[in-house]
N, C-alpha and C positions, 0 to 999 in steps of 0.2 A: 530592400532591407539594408541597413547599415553596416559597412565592414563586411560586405556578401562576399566581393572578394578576396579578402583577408580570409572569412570562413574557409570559401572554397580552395583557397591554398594548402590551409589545414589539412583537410579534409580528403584530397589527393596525395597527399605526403603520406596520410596511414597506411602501412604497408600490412597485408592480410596476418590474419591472426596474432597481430601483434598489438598492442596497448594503443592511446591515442597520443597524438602529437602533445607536445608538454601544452602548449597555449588554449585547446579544447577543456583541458582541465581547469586553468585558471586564471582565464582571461576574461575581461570585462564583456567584449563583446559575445563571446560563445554565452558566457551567463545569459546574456540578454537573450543570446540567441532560447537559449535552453527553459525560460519564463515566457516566450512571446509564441514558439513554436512547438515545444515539449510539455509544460506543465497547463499550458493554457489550451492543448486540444487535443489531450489523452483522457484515457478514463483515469480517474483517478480512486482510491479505493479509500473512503473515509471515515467507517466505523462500523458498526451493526445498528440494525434498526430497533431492538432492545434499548439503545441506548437516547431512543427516542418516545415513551412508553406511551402519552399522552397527548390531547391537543395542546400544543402550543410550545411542548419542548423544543429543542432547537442545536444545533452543533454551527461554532462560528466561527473562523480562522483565515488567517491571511495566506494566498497561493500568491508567490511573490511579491506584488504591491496593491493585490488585488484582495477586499476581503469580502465572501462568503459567507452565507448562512443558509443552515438546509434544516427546515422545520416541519413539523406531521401539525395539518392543517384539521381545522372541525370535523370536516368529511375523512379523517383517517389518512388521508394524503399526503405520503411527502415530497415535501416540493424544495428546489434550489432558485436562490435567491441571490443576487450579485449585493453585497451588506452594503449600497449606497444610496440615501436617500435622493428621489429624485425632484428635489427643491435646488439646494446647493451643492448636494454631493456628500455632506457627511456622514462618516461611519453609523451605523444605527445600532447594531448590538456589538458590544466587546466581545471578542476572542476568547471562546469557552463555551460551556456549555450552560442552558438554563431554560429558564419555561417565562413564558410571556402571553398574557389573552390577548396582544395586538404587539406590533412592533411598532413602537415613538424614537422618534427619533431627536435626541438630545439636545439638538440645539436650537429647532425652533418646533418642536413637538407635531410635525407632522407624523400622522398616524396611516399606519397600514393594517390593514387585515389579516388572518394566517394567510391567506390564500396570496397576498400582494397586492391587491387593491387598495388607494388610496380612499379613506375614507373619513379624513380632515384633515385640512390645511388653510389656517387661519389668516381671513386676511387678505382673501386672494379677492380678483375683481369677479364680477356674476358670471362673463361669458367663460369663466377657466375651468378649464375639463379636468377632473378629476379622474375618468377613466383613462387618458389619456398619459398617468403620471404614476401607475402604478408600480413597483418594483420590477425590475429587468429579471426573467427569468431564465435557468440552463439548463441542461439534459443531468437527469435523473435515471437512474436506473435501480431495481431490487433486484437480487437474487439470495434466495434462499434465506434470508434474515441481515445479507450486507447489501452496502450501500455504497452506489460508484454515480460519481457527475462528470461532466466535460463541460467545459465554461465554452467549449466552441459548437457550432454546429457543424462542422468539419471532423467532429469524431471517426475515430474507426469505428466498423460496422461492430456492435457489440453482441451481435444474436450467435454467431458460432462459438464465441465466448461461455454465453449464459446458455446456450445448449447442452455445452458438455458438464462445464459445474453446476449446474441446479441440482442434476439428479442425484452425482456426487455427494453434493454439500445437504442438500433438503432433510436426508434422515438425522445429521449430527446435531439438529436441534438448537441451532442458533437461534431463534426467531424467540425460542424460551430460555435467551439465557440474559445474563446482568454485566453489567462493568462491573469488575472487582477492581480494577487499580490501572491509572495511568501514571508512565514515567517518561519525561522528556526529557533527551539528551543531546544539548550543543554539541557540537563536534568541529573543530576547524581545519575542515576541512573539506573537497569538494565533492559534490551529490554524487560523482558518476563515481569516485572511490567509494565512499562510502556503499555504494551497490553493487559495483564488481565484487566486495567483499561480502555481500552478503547475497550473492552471486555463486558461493563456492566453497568449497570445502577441504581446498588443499594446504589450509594453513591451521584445520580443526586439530589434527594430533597435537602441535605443538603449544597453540593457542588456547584452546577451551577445552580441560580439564573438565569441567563442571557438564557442560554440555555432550562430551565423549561418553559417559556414562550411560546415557541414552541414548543417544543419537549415530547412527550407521555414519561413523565418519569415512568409508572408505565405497560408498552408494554410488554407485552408477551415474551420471547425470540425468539420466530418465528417474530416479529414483526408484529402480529394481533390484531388488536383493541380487549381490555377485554368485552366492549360492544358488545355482536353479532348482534344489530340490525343496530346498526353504521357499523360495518362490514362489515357486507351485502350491506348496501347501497352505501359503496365505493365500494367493490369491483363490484356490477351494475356498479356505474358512471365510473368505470376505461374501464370498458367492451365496457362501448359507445363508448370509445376513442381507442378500440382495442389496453389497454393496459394490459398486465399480472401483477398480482398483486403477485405470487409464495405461501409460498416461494418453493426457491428451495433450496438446500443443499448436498454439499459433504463432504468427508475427510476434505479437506482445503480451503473451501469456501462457501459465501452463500449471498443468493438473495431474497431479499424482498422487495413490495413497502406496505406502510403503510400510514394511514391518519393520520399529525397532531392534533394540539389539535383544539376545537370545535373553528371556524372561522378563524385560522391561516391559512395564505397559503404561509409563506416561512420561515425561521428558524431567524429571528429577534428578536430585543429586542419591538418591538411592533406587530408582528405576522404579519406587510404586509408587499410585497411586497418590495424588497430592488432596484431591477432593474426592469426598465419602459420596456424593450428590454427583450423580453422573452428569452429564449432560443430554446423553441418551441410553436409553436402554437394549444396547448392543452388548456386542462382544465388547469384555474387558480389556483384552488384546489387539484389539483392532490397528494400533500402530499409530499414525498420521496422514490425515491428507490436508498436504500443501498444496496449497495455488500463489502462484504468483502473476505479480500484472507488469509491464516495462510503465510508468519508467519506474517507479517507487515503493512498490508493495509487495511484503509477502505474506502467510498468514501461515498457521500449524494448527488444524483441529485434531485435538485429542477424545479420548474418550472419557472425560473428565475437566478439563476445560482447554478456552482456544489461546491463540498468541497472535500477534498484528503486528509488525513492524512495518511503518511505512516512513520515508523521508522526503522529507521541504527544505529548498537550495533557500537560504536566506542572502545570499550572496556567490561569486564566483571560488573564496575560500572559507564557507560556512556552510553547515547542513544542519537543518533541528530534522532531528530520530522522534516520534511519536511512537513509542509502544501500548499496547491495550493488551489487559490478561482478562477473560470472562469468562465464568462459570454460571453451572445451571440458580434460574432465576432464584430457584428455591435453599440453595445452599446458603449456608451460614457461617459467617466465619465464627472463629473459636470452637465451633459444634461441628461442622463440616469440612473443613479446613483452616490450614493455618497461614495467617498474609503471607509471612516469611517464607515461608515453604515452596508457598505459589507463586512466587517471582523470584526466586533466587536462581533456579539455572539459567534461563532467558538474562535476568536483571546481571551477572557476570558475564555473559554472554556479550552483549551489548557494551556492558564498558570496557571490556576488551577488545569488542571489535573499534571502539573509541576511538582507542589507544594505537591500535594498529592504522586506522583512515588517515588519523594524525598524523602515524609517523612516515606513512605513505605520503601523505599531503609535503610534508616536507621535503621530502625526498625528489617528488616529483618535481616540486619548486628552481631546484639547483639546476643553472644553466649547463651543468654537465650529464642532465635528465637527458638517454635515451631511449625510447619507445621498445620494450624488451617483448619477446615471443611471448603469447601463453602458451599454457600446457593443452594441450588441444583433447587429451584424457581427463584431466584434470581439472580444467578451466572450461570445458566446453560452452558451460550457460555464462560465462563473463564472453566467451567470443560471440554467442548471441546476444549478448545486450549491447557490447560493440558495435557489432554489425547495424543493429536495430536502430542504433545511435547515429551513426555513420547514413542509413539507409533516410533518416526521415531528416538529417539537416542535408543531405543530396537534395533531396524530395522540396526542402523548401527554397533550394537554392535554384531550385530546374534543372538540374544535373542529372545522369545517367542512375537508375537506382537499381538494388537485387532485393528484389521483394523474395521473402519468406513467406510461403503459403499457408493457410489456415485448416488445418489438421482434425479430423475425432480419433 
């Protein structure tokens, strides 16, 4: 690897529960590092399968300088696809979403099948194999209505994963819900800021107003109410609805469901209900269960609709934020809810966490950056994403590593 020892210099300088060396953040080569060995052999978490409804829909986007396409095939199958045609190499569907009965590719209409099969290419000499020229394909995984790939075959093991959230996640009704609204937000600034911060919740009181409202800004890091008698009594009421309440917890992921603040029952700027159309027919109070995955994702099902925040390093000082709000397939807007309504805590949320990555980014920039403690109460899940961080560029360096075990 390039600059391995540069890394590993880094990389030994982190001193425990403290922040990363200023160069991990915003150096060329850690980027590199962080695209070749981070985004290119984790699960990555990319949308719901709702958002795939028919043959031949499709979801396409660039993971670094790599671009993707993950489409539901004749046979109801979805499958991932490396978005490179295997002629000369170019791009075949644009970045977005859409529906297609084959995938042509642009510039000299070589054609594929849903499934990735080449099934013309003009022009070629008698003996040229066609099945031989199919589209490259990557690890796929479902659970419960979402959809996670790894472009590597060196993934982590995803079964203790989809153990714990299936069961979780399966009754909240994803599989029967819609996109209502995506919003992208640049940021310049780097991925690993922008996720420690959304990692944590020690800068909620001061910072989000809109989200305080609902949201237990002073939760546990397990995400368990500090109250134990409140605790108790949700996790009873969850029990009636034969739901898990966790958490659960691995290496690079984790799953909790937790009760809102005293009477809220959805994450609004007035604590109700934002859609009339549930998403499942549970308890009204049910709270949230959040899962998160390292390196980029976290998600919030409510009982009424869900939220996705996930991030893509476009660079060493740049991050695109990908958010998705979804409600039940059947809901309406203007009759069932209102857009405004239903992206406004989240949609402040987000450009104040912006705002803050930014002015972190800058911060960390100044050659007078030193690598400060975290709050070890407070910051706990940013010293596991650290650690997590720190654990798998060891790991690619051949360095001595502290594995985090895999938890129900």
């Amino acid at each position: 690897m390039q600059d391995a020892s540069r890394l590993a210099e880094l990389v030994a300088l982190r001193k425990k529960n403290h922040a990363l060396p200023r160069d991990l953040y915003i150096s060329r080569e850690a980027y590199d590092f962080d695209i070749q060995e981070i985004f290119s052999k984790q699960w990555l978490m990319i949308g719901l399968e709702c958002e795939l409804p028919k043959p031949g829909h499709y979801l396409a986007m660039t993971i670094g300088q790599t671009p993707i396409v993950v489409i539901r095939g004749r046979d109801n199958e979805i499958r991932g696809f490396f978005n490179s045609c295997r002629h000369r190499g170019a791009q075949i569907c644009a970045d977005g979403a859409g529906r297609s009965a084959r995938l042509v590719c642009p510039y000299h209409q070589w054609t594929y099948e849903l499934d990735g099969c080449l099934v013309h290419a003009n022009a070629m000499p008698e003996d040229f194999d066609a099945a031989a020229h199919g589209l490259r394909p990557f690890q796929v995984r479902l659970v419960a209505g979402a959809i996670y790939i790894s472009l590597s075959a060196d993934a982590p093991d995803f079964e203790p994963f989809a153990k714990c959230l299936e069961p979780m996640l399966e009754p909240m009704g994803l599989k029967d819900a819609r996109l209502a609204h995506t919003e992208v937000y640049v940021e310049k600034a780097n991925w690993k800021l922008v996720m420690e911060n959304g990692r944590e919740c020690y800068h909620c009181e001061a910072c989000h107003p809109e989200l305080g409202i609902s949201f237990p800004i002073a939760i546990t890091p397990d995400f368990s109410a500090e109250d134990a008698a409140r605790s108790r009594a949700y996790r009873e009421r969850m029990a009636r609805h034969g739901l898990g309440v966790g958490p659960a917890d691995g290496s690079w992921w984790q799953i909790a469901r937790f009760p809102l603040n005293d009477g809220v029952v959805s994450m609004s700027l007035d604590g109700k209900a934002v859609v009339a159309r549930s998403l499942c027919d549970l308890d009204s109070e049910m709270g949230s269960l959040r899962f998160a995955t390292e390196p980029h994702n976290f998600c919030h099902v409510l009982g009424d609709y869900a939220f996705v925040f996930s991030c893509y390093p476009t660079g060493p000082e740049e991050t695109v934020v990908v958010a998705k709000w979804y409600v039940h397939k059947d809901a309406v807007e203007g009759v069932d809810y209102d857009h405004k309504r239903l992206i406004e805590t989240w949609d402040a949320t987000n450009r104040q966490d912006r705002d803050l990555a930014e002015n972190n980014h800058r911060g960390v920039r100044s050659i007078g950056f030193v690598p400060g403690p975290y709050s070890q109460e407070a910051e706990a899940l940013v010293i596991r994403f650290a650690d997590w961080y720190c654990d798998r560029l060891s790991a690619a360096l051949g360095l001595s590593t502290v594995q985090i075990a895999d938890v129900a």
